[in-house]
N, C-alpha and C positions, 0 to 999 in steps of 0.2 A: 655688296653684302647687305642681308635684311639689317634692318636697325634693331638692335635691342629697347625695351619698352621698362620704363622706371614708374611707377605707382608708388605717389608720395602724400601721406597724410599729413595733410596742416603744415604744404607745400607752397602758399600764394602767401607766405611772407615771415621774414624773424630767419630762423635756422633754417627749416623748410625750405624755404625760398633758395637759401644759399644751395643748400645739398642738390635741390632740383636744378640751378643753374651748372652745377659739377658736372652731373651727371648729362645736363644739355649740349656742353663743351666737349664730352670723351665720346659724341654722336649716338644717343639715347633719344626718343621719343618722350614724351612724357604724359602722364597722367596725374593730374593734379590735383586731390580731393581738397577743399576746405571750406568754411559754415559759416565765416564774415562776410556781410555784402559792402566791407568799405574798403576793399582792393576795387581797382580799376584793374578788371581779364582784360580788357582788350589790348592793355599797352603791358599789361603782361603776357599775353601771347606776343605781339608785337617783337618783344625782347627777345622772347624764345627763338622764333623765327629768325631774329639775325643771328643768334647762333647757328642754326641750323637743325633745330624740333619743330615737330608736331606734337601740339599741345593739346589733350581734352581736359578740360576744365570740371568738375563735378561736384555739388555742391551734397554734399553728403552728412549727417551726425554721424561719427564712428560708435557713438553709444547705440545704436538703432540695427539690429543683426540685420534685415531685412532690407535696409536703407544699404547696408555694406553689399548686400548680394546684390542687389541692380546695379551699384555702383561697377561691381566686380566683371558681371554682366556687361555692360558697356562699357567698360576698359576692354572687355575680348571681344568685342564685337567691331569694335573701333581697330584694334591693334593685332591681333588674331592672337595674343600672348602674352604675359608678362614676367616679364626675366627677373626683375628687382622690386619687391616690395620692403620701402621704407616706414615704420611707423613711427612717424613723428607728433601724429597730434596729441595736445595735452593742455589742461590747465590749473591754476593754482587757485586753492579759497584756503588763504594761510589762519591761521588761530590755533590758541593753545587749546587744547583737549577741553579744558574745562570748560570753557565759552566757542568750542564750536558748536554750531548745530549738525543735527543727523543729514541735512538737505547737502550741508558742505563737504560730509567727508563721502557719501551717494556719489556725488556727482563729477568729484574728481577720480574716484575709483570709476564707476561706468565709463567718464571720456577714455582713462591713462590707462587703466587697467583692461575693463572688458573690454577697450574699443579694440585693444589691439587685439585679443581675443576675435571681434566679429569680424575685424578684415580676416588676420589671417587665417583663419578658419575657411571664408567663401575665398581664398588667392589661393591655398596650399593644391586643391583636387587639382589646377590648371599646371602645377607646377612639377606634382605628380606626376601626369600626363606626360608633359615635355621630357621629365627625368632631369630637369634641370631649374635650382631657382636658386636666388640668394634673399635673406629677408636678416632687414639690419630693424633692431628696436631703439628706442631712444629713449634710455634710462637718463639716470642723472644720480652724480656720485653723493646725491641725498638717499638714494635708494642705497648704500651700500654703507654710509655714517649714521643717517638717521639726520635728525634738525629740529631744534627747539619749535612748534608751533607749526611743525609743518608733518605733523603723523599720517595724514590722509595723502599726501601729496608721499610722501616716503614709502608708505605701506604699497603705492601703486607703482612707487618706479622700483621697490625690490619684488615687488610681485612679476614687475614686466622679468628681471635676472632671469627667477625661477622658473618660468615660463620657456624662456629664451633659451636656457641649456636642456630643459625637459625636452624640448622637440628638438632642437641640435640632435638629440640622442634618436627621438622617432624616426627624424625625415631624413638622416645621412645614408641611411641604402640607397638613397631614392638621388642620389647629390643634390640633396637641397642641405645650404648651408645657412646656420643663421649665428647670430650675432648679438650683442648689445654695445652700443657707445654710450659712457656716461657721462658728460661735462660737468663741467666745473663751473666757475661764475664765466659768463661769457658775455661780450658787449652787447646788451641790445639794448631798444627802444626802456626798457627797465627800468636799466641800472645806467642808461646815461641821464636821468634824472637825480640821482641819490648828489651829496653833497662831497666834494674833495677829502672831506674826514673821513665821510663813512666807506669811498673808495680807495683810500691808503689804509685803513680799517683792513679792508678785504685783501687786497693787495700785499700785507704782513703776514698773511695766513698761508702764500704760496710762494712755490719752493721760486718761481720764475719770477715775483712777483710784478705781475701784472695780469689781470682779467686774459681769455681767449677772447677769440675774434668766431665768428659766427662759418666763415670760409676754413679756418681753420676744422673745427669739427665737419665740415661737410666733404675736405679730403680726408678726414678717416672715414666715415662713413662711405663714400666712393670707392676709398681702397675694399674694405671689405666686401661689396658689392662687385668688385672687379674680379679675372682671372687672376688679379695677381697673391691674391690673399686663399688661391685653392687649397690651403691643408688647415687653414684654420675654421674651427667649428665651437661654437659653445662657450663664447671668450666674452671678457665685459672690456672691453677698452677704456681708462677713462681720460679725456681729456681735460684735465684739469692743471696743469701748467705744476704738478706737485705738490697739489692740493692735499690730496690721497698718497702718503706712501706708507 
C-alpha cells in the first residue's frame, strides 16, 4: 500500500519532533518544515529511517506566503500528495502589554497566526484534489484562558481556534477534516529549567498534577490525523492534564 505523507511545521525538534516521529511509527512519510540550523537533519533523517520514513527536510519561514508555496511545491513533487498537514510552528516574545513592543507582538502573530494561514492555504487546493485530507493546528489552552503577559502569543493561538473551526465548516464536503490541540504546560527543553517551587507552583493548578509529556500530545495529534477519529471535525482538544475544565 502507498504510504501516506505527514507535512509537519516546526517538526525537527520540542513537540514537532514527537508528533512527526508518531506519525513515522503508524508508516507515514514525512515532510519536515523547520528554520533552526542547530538540529543536526542528518542523524534526524538517520532516526526516521529506522523507523521506516522517507524524510524531506525543508527549511522554510511559515511567516513568508511564497516560501510556504515552494515548500508545498516540493512536498508534491517529492511525495506526489499529502494526506496530513500538521501546524506546529510557533514562538513566544512574552511581556505585559505595556512594555511590549509592536516588533513583538508582529512577529508572533505572522509566525503562529498567519503562518498557519500561509501553509494552509498553498496544502488545502492538493487536498481538494484528492477529496481527502486531515489538518491538525496546534493551539495552546492560552489561546482559550488568555495569560498574564502573553496577549500576542494568546491572541494567535485563539486566532488559530477560529480559524480551525471556520474551515472545519468550508472543507468537510470535500472530507477534509481539521482540528485543533491545545496543551497545557508540557515538559520541554523550557520548563526543565524553571526551579522545583515554580514546578510544584504549576503542578497545583492541574487537575493530574503534573506537567504533559511532549509524546503524550503527539498521540492526540496522530489520533486526529488518523481514520480513527473520522466523525470528528471543528473540535479543540486540550491536553492539559485538567488544567482547563
Amino acid at each position: 500500500m502507498e504510504k501516506k505523507v505527514a507535512l509537519i511545521t516546526g517538526g525537527s525538534r520540542g513537540i514537532g519532533k514527537k508528533i512527526a516521529e508518531e506519525f513515522a511509527k503508524n508508516g507515514y512519510n514525512l515532510v519536515i518544515n523547520y528554520i533552526s540550523d542547530g538540529t543536526d537533519l542528518k542523524q534526524l533523517e538517520e532516526e526516521f529511517e529506522k523507523i521506516g520514513a522517507k524524510t524531506l527536510f525543508i527549511k522554510t519561514d511559515v511567516s513568508n506566503f511564497l516560501a510556504c508555496e515552494e515548500m508545498t511545491k516540493k512536498a508534491i513533487e517529492t511525495f506526489g500528495k499529502i494526506d496530513v498537514l500538521v501546524n506546529n510552528a510557533g514562538i513566544t516574545k512574552d511581556g505585559l502589554l505595556m512594555r511590549m513592543k509592536e516588533e513583538d507582538f508582529n512577529k508572533v502573530i505572522d509566525i503562529n497566526l498567519k503562518g498557519t494561514f500561509n501553509v494552509t492555504k498553498n496544502v488545502i487546493p492538493y487536498m481538494m484534489k484528492q477529496k481527502d485530507g486531515r489538518i491538525i493546528n496546534i493551539s495552546s489552552v492560552v489561546g482559550v484562558t488568555g495569560n498574564a503577559g502573553q496577549s500576542n502569543y494568546a491572541a494567535s493561538k485563539a486566532g488559530i481556534i477560529g480559524f480551525t473551526k471556520s474551515l472545519a465548516k468550508e472543507l468537510a464536503s470535500r472530507n477534509i477534516r481539521l482540528n485543533a490541540v491545545a496543551p497545557g504546560f508540557i515538559e520541554t527543553d523550557m520548563t526543565e529549567v524553571l526551579s522545583d517551587t515554580v514546578k510544584e507552583n504549576i503542578n497545583s493548578q492541574i487537575a493530574l498534577k503534573r506537567m504533559g509529556t511532549a509524546e503524550e500530545v503527539a498521540k492526540v495529534v496522530y489520533f486526529l490525523g488518523s481514520d480513527q477519529s473520522s466523525y470528528i471535525t471543528g473540535q479543540v482538544i486540550n491536553v492539559d492534564g485538567g488544567m482547563v475544565i
